[in-house]
C-alpha positions as CSV (number, residue, x, y, z in Angstrom):
1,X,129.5,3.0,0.9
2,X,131.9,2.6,-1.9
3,X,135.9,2.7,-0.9
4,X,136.0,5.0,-4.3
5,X,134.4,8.2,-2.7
6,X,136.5,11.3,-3.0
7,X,135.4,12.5,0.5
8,X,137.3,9.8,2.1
9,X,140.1,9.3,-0.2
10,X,141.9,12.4,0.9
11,X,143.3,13.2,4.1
12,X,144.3,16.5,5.6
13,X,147.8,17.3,5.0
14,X,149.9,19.8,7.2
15,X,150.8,22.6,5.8
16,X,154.7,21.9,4.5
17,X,157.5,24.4,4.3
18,X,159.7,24.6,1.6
19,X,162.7,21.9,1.6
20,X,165.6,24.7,2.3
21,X,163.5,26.0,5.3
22,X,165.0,26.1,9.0
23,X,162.2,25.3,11.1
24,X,164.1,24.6,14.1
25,X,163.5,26.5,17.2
26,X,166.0,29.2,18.0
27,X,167.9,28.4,21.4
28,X,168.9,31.0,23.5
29,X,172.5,30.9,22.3
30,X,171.2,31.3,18.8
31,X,169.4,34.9,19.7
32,X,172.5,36.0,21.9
33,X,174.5,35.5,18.9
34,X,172.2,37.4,16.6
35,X,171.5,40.0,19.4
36,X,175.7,40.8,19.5
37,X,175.7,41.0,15.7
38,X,172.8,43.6,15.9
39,X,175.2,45.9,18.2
40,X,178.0,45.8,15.4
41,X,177.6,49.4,13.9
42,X,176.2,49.1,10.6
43,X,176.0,45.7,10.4
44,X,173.2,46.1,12.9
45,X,171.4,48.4,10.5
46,X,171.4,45.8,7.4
47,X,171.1,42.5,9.1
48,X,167.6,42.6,9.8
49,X,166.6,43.1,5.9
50,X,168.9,40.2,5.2
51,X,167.2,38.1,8.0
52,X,163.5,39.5,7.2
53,X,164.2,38.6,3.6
54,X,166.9,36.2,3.4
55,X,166.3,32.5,3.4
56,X,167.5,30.9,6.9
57,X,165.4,29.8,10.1
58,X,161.7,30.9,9.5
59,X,161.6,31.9,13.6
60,X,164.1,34.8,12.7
61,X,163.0,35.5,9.6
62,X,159.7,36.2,11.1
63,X,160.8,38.3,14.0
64,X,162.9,40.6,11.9
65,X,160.0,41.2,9.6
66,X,157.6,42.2,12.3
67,X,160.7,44.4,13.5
68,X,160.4,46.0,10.1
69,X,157.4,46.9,10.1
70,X,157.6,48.5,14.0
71,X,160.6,50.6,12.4
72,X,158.4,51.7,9.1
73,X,155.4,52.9,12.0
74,X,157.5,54.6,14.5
75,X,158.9,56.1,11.7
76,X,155.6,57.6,10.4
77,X,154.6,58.7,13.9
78,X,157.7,60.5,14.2
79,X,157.5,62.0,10.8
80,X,153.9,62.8,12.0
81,X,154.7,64.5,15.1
82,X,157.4,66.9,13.5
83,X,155.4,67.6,11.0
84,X,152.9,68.4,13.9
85,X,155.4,70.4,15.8
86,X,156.2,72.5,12.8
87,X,152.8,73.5,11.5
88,X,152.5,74.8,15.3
89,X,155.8,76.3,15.0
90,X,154.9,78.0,11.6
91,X,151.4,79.1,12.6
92,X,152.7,80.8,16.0
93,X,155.6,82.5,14.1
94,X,153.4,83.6,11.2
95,X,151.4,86.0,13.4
96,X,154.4,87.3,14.8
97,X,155.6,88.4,11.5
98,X,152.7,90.5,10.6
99,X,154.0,92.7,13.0
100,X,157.2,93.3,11.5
């Protein structure tokens, strides 16, 4: 076997993370903190876009995009329900005005 052959001249590499990346694990006083800030009116509203798609740790960054996506289908279910809920609504009230 020759030392030259490009099967054994490259090793696996692990997948790498861009340089300004927080990899770190989050400690339990980390996720209190960013629990509280949640509870701030308003703030708690906007800080999980700027988290989801901010730079920062990659642990929250990851969380708060799941998050987002929960948020986007519970609010299509609901949407879906009332929409629901109103098509019964309308189709039992219809029948009652063709009476009047």
């Amino acid at each position: 076997m020759n030392g030259n052959d490009p099967i054994f001249e490259s090793s696996p590499t692990p997948p790498t993370h861009a340089p300004h990346e927080d990899t770190s694990v989050m400690s339990t006083k980390d996720w209190l903190i960013t629990l509280l800030i949640l509870w701030i009116p308003c703030v708690g509203i906007i800080m999980p876009f700027v988290w989801a798609f901010g730079s920062g740790n990659i642990n929250r960054r990851n969380f708060f995009r799941a998050q987002l996506i929960m948020w986007a289908i519970s609010a299509a279910l609901v949407l879906l329900m009332w929409i629901a809920i109103g098509a019964i609504i309308f189709a039992a009230l219809g029948d009652l005005f063709w009476y009047f």
